[in-house]
VOPA-964815 format. One record per residue: residue in three letters; x, y, z of N, C-alpha, C in turn. Coordinates in pm, whole numbers, padded with zeros to 5 digits, always signed. Example, Ala and Ser with C-alpha at 12.3 -4.5 7.8 and 13.67 -1.06 7.14 Angstrom:
! VOPA-964815
ala+01319-00569+00780+01230-00450+00780+01320-00330+00780ser+01285-00225+00708+01367-00106+00714+01290+00003+00787
***
This chain:
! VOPA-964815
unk+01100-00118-00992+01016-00160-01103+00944-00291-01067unk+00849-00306-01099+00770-00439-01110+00695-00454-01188unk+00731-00574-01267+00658-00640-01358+00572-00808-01311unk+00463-00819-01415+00396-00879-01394+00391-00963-01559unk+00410-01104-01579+00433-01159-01660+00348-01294-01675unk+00224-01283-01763+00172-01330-01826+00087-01462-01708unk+00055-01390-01628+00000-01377-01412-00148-01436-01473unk-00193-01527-01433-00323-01618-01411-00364-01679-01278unk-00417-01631-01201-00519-01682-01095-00628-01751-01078unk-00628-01866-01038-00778-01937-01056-00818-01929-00901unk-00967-01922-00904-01030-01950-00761-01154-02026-00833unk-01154-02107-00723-01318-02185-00715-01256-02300-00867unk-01172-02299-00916-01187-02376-01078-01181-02308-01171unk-01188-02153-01159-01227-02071-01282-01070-01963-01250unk-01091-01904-01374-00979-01806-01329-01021-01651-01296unk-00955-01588-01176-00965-01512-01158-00928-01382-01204unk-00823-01385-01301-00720-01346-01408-00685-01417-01508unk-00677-01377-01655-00610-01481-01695-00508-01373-01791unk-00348-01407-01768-00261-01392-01885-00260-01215-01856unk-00203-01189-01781-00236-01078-01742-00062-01044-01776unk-00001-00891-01819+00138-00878-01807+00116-00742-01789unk+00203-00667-01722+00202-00481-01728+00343-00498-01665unk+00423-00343-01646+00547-00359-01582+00487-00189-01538unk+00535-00197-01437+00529-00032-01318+00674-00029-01285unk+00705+00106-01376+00785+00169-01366+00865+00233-01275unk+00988+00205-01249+01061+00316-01074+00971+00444-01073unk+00983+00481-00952+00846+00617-00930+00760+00605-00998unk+00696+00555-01082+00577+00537-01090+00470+00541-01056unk+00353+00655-01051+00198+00591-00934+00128+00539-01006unk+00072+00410-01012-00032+00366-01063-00137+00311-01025unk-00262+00312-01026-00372+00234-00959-00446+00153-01077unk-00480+00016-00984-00509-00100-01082-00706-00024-01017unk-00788-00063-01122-00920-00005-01110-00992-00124-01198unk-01132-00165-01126-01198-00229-01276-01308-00277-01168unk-01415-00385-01204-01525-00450-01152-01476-00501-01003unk-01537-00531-00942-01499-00659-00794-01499-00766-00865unk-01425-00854-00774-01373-01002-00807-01332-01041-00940unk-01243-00925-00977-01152-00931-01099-01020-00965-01072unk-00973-00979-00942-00791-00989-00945-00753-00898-00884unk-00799-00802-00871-00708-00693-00856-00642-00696-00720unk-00732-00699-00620-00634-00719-00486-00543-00817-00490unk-00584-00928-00552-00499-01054-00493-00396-00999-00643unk-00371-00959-00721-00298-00936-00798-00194-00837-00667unk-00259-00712-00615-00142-00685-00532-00075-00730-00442unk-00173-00842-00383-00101-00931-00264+00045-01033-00320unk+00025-01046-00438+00124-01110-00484+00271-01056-00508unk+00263-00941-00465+00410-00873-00449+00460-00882-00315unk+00357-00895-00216+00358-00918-00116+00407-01068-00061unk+00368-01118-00196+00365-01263-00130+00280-01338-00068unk+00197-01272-00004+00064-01354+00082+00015-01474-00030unk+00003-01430-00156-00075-01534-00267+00052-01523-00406unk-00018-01659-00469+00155-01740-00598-00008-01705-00700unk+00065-01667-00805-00013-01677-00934-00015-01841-00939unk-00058-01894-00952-00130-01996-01053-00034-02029-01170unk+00033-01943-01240+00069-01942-01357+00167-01783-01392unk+00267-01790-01450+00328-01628-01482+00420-01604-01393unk+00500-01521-01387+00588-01394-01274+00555-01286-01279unk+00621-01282-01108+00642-01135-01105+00768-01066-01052unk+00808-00967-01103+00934-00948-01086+00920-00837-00982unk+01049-00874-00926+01008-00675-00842+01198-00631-00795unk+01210-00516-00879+01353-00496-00884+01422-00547-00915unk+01428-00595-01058+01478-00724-01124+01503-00885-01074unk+01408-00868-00983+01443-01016-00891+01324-01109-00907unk+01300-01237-00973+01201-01287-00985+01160-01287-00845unk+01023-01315-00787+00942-01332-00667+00941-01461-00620unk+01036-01570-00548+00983-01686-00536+01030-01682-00393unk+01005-01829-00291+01020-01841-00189+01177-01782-00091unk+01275-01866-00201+01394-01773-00179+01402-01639-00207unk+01359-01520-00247+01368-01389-00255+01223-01310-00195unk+01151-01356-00129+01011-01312-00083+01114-01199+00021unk+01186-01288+00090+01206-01187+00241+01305-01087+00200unk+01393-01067+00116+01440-00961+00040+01370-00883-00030unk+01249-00891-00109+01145-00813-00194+01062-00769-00087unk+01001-00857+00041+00934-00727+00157+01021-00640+00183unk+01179-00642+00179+01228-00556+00253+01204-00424+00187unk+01193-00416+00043+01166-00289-00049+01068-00286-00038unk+00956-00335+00062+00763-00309+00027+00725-00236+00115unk+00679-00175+00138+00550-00104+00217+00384-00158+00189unk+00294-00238+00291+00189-00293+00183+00077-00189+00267unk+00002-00135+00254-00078-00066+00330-00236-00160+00305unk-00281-00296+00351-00419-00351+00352-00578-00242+00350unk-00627-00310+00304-00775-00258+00297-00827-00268+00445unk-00795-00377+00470-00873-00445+00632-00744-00459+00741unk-00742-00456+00871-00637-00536+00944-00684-00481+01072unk-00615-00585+01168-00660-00558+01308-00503-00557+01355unk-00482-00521+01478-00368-00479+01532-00358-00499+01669unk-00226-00556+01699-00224-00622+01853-00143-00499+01983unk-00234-00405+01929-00185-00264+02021-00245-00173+02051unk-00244-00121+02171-00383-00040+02227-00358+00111+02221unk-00230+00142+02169-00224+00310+02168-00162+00365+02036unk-00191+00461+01968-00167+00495+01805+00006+00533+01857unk+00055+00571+01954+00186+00572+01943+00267+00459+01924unk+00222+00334+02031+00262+00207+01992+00267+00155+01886unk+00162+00195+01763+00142+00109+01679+00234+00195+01566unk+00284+00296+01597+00294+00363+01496+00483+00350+01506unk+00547+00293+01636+00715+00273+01646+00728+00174+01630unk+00602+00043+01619+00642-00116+01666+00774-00090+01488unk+00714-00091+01399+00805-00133+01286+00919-00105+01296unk+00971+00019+01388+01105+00081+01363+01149+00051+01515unk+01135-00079+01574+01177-00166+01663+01252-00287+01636unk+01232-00339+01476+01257-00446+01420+01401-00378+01359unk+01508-00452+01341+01662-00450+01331+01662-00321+01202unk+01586-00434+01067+01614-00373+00957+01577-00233+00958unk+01477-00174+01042+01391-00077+01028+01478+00042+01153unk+01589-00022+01220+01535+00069+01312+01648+00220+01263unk+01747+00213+01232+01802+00330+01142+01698+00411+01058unk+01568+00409+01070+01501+00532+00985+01371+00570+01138unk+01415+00531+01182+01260+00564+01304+01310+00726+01342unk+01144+00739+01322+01082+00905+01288+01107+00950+01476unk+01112+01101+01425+01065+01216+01567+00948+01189+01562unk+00866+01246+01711+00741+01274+01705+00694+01351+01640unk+00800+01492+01579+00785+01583+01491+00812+01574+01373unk+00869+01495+01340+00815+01388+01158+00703+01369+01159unk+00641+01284+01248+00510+01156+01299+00391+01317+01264unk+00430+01409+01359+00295+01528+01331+00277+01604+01230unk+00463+01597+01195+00430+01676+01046+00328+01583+00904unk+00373+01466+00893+00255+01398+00858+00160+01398+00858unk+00099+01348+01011-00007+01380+01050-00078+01495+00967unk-00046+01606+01018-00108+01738+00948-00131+01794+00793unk+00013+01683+00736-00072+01647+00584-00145+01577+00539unk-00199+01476+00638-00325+01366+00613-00411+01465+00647unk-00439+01538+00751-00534+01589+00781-00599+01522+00897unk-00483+01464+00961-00515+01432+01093-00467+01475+01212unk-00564+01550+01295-00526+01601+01455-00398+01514+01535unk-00327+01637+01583-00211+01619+01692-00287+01549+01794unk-00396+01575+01820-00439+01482+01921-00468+01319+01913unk-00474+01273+01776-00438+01144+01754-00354+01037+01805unk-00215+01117+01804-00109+01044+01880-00106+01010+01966unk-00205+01059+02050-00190+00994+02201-00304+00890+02259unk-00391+00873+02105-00510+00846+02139-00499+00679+02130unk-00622+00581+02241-00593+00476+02223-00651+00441+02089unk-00615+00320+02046-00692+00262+01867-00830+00237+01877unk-00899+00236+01987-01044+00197+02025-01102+00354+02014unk-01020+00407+01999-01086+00616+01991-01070+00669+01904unk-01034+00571+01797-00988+00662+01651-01096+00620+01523unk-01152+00655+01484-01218+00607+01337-01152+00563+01230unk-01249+00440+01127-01126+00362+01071-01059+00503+00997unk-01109+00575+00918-01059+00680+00790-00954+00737+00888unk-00920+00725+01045-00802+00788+01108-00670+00675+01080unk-00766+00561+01112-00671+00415+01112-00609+00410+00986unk-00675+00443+00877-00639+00424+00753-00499+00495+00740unk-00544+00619+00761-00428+00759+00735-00303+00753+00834unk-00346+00671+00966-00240+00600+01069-00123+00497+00982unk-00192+00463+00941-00119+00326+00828-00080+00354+00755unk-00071+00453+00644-00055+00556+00602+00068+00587+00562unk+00070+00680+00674+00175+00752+00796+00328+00632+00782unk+00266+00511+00847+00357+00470+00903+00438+00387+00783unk+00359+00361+00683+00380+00292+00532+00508+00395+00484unk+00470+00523+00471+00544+00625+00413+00699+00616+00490unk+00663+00668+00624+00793+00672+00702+00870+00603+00739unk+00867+00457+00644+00952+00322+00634+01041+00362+00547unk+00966+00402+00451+01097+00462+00352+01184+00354+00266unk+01025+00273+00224+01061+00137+00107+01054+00209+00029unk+01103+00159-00105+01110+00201-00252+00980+00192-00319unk+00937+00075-00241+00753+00005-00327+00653+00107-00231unk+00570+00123-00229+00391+00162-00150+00309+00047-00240unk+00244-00041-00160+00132-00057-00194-00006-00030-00133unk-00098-00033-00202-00231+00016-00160-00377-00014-00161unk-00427-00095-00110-00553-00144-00114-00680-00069-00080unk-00708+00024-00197-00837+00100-00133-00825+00170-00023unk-00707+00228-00040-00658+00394+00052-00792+00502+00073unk-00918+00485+00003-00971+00598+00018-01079+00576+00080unk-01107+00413+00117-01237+00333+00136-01326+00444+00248unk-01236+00450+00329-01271+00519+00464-01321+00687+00491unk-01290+00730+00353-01210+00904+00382-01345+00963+00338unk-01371+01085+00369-01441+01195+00290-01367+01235+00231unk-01427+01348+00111-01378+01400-00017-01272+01497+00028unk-01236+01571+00150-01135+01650+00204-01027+01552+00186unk-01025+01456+00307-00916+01407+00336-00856+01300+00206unk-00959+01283+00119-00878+01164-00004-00806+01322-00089unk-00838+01429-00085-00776+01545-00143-00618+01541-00071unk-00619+01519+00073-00547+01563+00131-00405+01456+00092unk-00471+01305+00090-00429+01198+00098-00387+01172-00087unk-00429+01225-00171-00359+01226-00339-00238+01365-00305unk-00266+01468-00264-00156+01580-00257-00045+01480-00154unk-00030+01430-00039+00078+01341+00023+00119+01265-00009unk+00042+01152-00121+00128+01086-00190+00152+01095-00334unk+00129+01247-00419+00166+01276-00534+00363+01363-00479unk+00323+01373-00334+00448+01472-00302+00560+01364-00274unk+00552+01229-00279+00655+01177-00237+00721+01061-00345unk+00786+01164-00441+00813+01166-00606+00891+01065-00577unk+01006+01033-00557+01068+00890-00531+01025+00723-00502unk+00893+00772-00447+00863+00591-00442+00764+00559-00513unk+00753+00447-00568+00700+00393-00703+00591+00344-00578unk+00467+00337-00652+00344+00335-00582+00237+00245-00684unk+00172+00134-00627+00054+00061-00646-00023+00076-00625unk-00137+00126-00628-00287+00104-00537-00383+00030-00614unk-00495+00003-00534-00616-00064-00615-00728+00038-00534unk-00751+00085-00669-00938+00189-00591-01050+00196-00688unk-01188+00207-00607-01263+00246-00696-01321+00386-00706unk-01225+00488-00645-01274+00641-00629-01183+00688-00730unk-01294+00754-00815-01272+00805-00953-01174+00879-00922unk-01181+01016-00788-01081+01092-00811-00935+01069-00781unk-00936+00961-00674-00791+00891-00659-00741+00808-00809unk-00857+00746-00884-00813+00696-01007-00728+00796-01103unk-00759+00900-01108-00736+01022-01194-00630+01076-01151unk-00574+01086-01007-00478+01177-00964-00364+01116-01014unk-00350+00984-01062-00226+00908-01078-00132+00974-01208unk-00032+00845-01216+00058+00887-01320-00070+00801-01458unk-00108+00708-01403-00181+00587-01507-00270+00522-01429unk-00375+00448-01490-00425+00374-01468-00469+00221-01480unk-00481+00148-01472-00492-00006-01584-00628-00073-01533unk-00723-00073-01597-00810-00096-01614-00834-00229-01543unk-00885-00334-01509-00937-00500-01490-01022-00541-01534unk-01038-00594-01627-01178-00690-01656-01274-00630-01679
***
């Protein structure tokens, strides 16, 4: 569960949010939707931690969010970014580095997990072997994806999952993550039909 409690953001002097509260429910999918430069990303980064409200909490699994509990609340996150660059030259590399790290490494996938995926994004077996300089972002996206899912946190978050995709693959990409009923899910989009596929929606500004 995560709640968000009475959350105000200022940028520049002004606020970017103000007095904002909702709570997202265990399994839950919800996508935050509304104008640009309303909050909404940096509202999800804040589960993340990257950015502090200004003002308010946020809770995530009954645990308030502060410096002492950040590195326990990533451990339940999955954050999937809008943007990111990556310090690895082959989609296989990039796709085991996480399940190299201690906490992670008791869930690291087969290659035949990794394709069965794959093939519900709607991305070619030939991907896997491909370097990251040969893939298009809407592959990168669904790469990230992939690898978000097969962590097997309790949270997903999501920053404009569909930015990249044609109308196939965001089909492909609401059926893969309407199928994975156990994890409570965030996103922020402005594609109507990913808005719609959810459990809810919440509007911004």
């Amino acid at each position: 569960m995560i709640s968000f409690k009475d959350i105000t953001f200022i940028y520049d002097g002004r606020p970017l949010m103000s007095h904002f509260s909702e709570t997202i429910h265990a399994g839950e999918k919800v996508v935050i939707c509304g104008a640009s430069g309303t909050g909404k990303s940096t509202l999800l980064n804040s589960i993340a931690g990257l950015v502090r409200p200004d003002n308010g909490e946020v809770w995530v699994n009954g645990q308030l969010l502060t410096g002492d509990t950040i590195t326990e609340i990533r451990r339940l996150t999955a954050w999937v970014p809008q943007e990111f660059t990556l310090p690895y030259d082959r989609v296989e590399e990039w796709i085991f580095a996480p399940f190299r790290l201690r906490q992670n490494r008791n869930k690291a996938p087969s290659v035949h997990m990794v394709l069965d995926i794959f093939e519900l994004l709607g991305l070619e077996q030939e991907v896997y072997a491909k370097r990251l300089i040969e893939i298009s972002g809407g592959q990168r996206q669904r790469v990230m994806i992939a690898i978000a899912v097969l962590l097997n946190k309790s949270i997903l978050l999501l920053d404009e999952p569909t930015s990249a995709l044609d109308p196939d693959a965001i089909e492909k990409l609401i059926a893969f993550l309407r199928s994975c009923k156990n994890m409570t899910m965030l996103a922020v989009s402005h594609d109507d039909r990913f808005i719609h596929a959810f459990d809810r929606y919440i509007k911004i500004g």
